[in-house]
N, CA, C and O atoms as a DFTB+ gen file, in Angstrom:
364 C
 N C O
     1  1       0.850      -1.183       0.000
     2  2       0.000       0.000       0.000
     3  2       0.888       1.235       0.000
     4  3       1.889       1.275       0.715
     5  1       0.604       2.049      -0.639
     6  2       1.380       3.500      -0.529
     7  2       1.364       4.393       0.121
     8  3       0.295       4.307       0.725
     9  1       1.964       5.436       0.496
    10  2       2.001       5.788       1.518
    11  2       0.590       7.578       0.994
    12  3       0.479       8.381       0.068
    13  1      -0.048       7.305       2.201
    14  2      -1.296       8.591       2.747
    15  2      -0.557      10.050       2.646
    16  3       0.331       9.983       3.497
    17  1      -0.506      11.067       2.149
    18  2       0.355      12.128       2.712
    19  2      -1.191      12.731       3.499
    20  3      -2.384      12.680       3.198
    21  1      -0.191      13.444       4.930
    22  2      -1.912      13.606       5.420
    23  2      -0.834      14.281       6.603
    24  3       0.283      13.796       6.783
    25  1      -1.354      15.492       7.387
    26  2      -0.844      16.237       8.480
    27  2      -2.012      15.724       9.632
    28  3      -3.136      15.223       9.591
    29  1      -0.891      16.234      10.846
    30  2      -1.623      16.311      12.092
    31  2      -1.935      17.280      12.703
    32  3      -0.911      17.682      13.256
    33  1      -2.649      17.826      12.908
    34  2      -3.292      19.263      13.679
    35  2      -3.404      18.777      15.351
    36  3      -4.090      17.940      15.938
    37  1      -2.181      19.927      15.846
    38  2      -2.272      19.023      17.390
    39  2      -3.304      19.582      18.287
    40  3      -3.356      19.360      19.497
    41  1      -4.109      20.309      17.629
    42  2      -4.963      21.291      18.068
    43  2      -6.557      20.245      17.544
    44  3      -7.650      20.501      18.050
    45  1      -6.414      19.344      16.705
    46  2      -7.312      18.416      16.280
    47  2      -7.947      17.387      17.140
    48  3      -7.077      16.523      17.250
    49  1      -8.813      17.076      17.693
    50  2      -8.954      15.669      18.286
    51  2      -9.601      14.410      17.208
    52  3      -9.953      14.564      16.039
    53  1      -9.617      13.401      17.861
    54  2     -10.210      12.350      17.038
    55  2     -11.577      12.599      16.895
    56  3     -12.092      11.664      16.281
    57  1     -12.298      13.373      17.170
    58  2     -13.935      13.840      16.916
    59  2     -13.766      14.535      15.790
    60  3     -14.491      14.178      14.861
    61  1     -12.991      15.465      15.575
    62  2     -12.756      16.259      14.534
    63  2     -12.343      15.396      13.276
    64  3     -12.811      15.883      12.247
    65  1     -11.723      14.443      13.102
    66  2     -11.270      13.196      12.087
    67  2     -12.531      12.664      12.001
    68  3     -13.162      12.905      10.972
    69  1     -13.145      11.849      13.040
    70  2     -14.285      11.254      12.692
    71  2     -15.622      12.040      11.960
    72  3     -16.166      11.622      10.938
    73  1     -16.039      13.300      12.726
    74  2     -16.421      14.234      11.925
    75  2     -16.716      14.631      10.272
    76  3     -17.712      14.578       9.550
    77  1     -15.406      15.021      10.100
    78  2     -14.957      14.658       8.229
    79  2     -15.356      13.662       7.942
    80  3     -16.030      13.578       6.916
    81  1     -15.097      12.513       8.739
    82  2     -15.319      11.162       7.859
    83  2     -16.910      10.993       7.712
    84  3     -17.326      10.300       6.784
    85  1     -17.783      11.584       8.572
    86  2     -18.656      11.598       8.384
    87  2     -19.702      12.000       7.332
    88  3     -20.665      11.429       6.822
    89  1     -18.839      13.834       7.148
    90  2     -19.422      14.820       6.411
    91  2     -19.026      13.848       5.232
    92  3     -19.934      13.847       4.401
    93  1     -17.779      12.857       4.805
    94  2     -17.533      12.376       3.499
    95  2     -18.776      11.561       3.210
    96  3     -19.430      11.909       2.227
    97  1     -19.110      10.747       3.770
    98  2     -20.025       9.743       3.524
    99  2     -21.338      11.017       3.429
   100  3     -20.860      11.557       2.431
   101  1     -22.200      11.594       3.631
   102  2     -22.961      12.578       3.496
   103  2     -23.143      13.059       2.089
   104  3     -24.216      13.090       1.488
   105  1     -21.744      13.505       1.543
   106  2     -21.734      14.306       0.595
   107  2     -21.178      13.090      -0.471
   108  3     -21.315      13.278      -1.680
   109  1     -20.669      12.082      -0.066
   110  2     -20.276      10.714      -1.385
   111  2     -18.779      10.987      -1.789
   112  3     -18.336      10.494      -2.826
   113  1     -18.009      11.764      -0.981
   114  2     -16.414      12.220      -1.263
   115  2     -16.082      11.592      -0.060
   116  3     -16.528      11.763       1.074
   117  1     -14.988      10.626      -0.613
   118  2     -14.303      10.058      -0.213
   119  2     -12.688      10.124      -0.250
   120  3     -11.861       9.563       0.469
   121  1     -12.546      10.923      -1.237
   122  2     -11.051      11.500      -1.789
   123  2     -10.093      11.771      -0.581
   124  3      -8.950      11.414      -0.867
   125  1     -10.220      12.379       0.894
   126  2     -10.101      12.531       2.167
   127  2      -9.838      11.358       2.871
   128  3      -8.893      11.333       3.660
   129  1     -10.519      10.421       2.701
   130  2     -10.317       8.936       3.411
   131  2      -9.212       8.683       3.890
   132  3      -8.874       8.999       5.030
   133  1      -8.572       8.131       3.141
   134  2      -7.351       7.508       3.141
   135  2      -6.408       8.506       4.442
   136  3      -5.772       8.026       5.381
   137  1      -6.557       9.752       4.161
   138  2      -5.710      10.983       5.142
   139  2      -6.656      10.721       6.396
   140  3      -6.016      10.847       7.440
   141  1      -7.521      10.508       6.527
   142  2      -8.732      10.801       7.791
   143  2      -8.470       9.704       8.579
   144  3      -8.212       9.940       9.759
   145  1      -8.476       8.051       8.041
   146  2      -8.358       7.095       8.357
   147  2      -6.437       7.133       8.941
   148  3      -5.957       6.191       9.570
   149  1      -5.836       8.058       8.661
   150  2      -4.157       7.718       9.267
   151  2      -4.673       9.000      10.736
   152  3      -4.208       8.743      11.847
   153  1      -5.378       9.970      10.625
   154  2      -5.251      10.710      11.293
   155  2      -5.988      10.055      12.292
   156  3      -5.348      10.020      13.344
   157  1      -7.481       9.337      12.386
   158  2      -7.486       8.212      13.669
   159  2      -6.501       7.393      14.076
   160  3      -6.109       7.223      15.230
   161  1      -6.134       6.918      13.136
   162  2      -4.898       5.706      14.147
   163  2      -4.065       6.831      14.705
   164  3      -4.381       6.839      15.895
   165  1      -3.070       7.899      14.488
   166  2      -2.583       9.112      15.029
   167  2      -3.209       8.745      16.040
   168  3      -2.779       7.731      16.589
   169  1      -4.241       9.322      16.546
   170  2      -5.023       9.815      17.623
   171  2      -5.029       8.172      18.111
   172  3      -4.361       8.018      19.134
   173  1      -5.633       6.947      17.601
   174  2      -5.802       5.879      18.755
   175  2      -4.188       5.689      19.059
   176  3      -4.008       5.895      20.259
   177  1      -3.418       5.488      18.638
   178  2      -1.571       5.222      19.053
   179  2      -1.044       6.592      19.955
   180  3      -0.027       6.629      20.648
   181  1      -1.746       7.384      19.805
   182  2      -1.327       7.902      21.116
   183  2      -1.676       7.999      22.375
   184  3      -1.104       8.366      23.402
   185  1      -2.969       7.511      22.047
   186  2      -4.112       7.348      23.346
   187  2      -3.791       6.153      24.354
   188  3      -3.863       6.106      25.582
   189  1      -3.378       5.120      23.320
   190  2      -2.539       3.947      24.095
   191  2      -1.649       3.966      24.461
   192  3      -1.354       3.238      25.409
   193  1      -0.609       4.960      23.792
   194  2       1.032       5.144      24.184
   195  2       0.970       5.698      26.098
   196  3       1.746       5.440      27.018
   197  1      -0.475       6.627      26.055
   198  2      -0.845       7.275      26.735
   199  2      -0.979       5.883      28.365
   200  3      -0.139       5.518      29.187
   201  1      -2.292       5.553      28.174
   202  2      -2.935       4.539      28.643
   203  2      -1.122       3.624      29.039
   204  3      -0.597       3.798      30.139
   205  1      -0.534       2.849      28.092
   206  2       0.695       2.562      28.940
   207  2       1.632       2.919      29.704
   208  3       2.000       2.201      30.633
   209  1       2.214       4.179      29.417
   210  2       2.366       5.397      30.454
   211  2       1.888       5.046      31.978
   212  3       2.385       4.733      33.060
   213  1       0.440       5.327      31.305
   214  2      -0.120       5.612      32.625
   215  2      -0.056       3.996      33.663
   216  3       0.527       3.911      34.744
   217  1      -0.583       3.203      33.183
   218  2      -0.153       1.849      33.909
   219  2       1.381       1.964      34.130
   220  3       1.622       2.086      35.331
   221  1       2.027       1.965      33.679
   222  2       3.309       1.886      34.155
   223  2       3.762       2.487      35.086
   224  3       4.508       1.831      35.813
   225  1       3.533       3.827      35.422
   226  2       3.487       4.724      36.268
   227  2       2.818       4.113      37.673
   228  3       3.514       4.053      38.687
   229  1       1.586       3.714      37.677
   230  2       1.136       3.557      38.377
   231  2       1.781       1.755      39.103
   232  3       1.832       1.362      40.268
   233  1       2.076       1.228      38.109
   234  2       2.404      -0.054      38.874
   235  2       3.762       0.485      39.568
   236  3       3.728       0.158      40.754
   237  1       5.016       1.234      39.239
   238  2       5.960       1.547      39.735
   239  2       5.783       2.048      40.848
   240  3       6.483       1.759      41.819
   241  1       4.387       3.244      40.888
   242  2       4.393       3.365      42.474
   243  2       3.993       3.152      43.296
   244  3       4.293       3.595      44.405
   245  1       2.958       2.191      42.944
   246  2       2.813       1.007      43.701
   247  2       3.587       0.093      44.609
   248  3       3.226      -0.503      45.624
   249  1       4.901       0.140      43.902
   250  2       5.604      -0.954      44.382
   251  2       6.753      -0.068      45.046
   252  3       7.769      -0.592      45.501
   253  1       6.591       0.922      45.064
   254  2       7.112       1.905      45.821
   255  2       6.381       2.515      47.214
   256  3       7.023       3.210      48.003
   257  1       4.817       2.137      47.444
   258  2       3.937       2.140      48.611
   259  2       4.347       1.070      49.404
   260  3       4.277       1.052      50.632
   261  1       4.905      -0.094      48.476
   262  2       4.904      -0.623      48.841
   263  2       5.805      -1.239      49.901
   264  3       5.492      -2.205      50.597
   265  1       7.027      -0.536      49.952
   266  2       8.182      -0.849      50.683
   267  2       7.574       0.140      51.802
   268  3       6.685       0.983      51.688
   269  1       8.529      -0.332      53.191
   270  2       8.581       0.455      54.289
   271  2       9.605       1.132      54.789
   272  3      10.829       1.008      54.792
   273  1       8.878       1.824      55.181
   274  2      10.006       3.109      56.321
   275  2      10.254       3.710      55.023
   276  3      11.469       3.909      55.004
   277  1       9.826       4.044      54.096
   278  2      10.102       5.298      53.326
   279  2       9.772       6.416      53.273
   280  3       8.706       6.883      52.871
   281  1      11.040       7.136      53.847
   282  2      10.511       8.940      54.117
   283  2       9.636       9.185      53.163
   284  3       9.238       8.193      52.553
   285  1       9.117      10.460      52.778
   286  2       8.478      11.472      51.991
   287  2       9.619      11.766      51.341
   288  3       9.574      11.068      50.328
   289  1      10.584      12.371      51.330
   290  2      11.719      12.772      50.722
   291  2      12.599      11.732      49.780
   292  3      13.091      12.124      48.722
   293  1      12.739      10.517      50.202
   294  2      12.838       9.249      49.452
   295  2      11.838       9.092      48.214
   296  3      12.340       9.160      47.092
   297  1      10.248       8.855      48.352
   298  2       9.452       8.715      47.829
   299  2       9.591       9.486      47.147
   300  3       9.894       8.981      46.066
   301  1       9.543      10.897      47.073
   302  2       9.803      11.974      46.318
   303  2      10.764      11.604      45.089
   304  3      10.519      11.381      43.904
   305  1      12.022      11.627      45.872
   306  2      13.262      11.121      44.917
   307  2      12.971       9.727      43.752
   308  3      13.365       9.477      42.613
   309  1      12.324       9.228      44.469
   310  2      12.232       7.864      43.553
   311  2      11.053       7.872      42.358
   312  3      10.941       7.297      41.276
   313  1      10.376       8.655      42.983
   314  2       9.073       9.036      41.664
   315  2       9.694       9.755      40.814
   316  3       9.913       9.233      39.721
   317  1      10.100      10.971      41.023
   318  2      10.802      11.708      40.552
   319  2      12.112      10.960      39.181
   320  3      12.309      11.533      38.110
   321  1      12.812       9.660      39.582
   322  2      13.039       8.855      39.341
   323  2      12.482       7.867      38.014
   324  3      12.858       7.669      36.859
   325  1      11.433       7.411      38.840
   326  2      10.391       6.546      37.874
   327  2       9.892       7.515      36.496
   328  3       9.742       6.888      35.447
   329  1       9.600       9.203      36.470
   330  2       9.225       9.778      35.514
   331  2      10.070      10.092      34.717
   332  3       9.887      10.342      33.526
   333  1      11.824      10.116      35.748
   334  2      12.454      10.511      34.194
   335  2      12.586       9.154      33.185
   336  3      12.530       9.202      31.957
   337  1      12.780       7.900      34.025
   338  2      13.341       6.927      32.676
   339  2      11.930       6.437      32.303
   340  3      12.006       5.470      31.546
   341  1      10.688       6.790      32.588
   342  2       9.494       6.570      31.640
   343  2       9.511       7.337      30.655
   344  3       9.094       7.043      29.534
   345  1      10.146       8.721      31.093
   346  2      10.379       9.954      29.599
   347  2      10.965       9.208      28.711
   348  3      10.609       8.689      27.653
   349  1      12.183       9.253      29.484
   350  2      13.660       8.585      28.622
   351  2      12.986       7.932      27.875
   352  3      12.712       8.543      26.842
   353  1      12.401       6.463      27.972
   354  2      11.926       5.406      27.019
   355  2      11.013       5.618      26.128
   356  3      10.669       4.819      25.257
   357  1      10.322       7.378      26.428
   358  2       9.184       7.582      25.502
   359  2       9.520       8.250      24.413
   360  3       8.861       8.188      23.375
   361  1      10.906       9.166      24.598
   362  2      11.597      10.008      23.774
   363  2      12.431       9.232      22.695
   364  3      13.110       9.852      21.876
């Protein structure tokens, strides 16, 4: 398959894609498709990139409640911690 040329508007959400795709079917233009259909997956692959993030995050500090006798200031440090090499791996 060849490749879609098609931009992302970060100011766009996936309502706004679905939208178009709508107005296409309405009006019988479909010429848009192909760009509309990359700009949802855009929007679902980041929503998940998102969604793993967020589990990840959360199991790490979890298991960081989970130990004892840890100051506030520790905890601090170690979250602090956990967000940069979740960046790191996202960058």
């Amino acid at each position: 398959m060849s490749k879609v040329p098609y931009t992302i508007n970060v100011d766009e959400y996936v309502c706004t894609a679905l939208e178009q795709m709508r107005g296409m079917v309405k009006v019988l233009d479909f010429s848009g498709l192909p760009a509309a259909i990359e700009r949802v997956q855009h929007h679902a692959n980041q929503m998940e990139n998102a969604l793993y993030t967020y589990e990840s995050i959360k199991h790490q500090i979890n298991k960081l409640l989970e130990e004892k006798d840890l100051s506030d200031e520790d905890f601090k440090k170690k979250v602090v911690d956990i967000m940069e090499r979740i960046n790191k791996n996202q960058g």
